[in-house]
N, C-alpha and C positions, 0 to 999 in steps of 0.2 A: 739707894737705887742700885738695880745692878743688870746685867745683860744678862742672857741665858744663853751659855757657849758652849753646852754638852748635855750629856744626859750620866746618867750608872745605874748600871743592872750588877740586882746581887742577889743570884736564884737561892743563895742561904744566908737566911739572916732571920735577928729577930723576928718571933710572931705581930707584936704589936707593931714592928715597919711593913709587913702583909699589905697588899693593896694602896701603898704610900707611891706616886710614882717622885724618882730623885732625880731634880737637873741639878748640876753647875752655874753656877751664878757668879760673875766678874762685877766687882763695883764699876761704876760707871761715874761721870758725871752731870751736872744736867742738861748735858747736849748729847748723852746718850753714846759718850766714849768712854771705852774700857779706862780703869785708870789703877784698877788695884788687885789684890788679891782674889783667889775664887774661894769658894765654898759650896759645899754640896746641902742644897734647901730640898725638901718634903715640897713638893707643888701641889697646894690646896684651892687653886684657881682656874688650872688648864693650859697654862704657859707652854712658849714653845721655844725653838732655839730662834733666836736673832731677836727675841722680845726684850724691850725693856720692862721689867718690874721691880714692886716694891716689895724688900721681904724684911723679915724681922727675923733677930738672933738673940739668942739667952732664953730665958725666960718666956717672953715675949712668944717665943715662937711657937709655943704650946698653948695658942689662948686662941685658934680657930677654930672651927667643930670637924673638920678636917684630922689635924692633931692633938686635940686635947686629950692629954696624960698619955702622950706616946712620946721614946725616949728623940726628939729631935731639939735641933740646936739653931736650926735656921730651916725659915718656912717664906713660901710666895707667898705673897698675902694677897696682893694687887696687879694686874697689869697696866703699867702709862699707855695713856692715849696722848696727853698733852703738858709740857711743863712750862709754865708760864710765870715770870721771875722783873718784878717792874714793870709790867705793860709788852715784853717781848716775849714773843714765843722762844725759848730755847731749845723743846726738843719737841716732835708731830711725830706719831705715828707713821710709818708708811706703808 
């Protein structure tokens, strides 16, 4: 999981990143606080700044229809609405 704490614009670049929009993305934990590093994800969901979502890296992150066989490294996959861990909510949308 990670937060979305930024955006990047890059008016040159790659053809196949064309039409890709790039947030920044801070791991978080499941109460939805920053905790680690960021990374810059392909958002294939519509995400915004202050959202928590789920994304995927490696591999992995080329397997939406979004970016499949486009050169990216980490993609939003999901946005949380609710994380729930034993019976307690940890993290609710606001």
């Amino acid at each position: 999981m990670g937060i979305v704490v930024g955006t990047v614009v890059a008016t040159r670049k790659e053809a196949e990143l064309e039409g890709l929009k790039l947030l920044v993305v801070r791991a978080c934990d499941f109460d939805g606080k920053p905790t680690g590093a960021s990374v810059v994800a392909a958002d294939a969901v519509g995400a915004g700044i202050g959202e928590v979502v789920l994304y995927a890296a490696g591999s992995s992150a080329r397997q939406t229809k979004v970016t499949q066989n486009r050169p990216v490294d980490a993609t939003i996959m999901a946005i949380v609405d609710t994380v729930e861990i034993d019976g307690a909510r940890r993290y609710v949308k606001g």
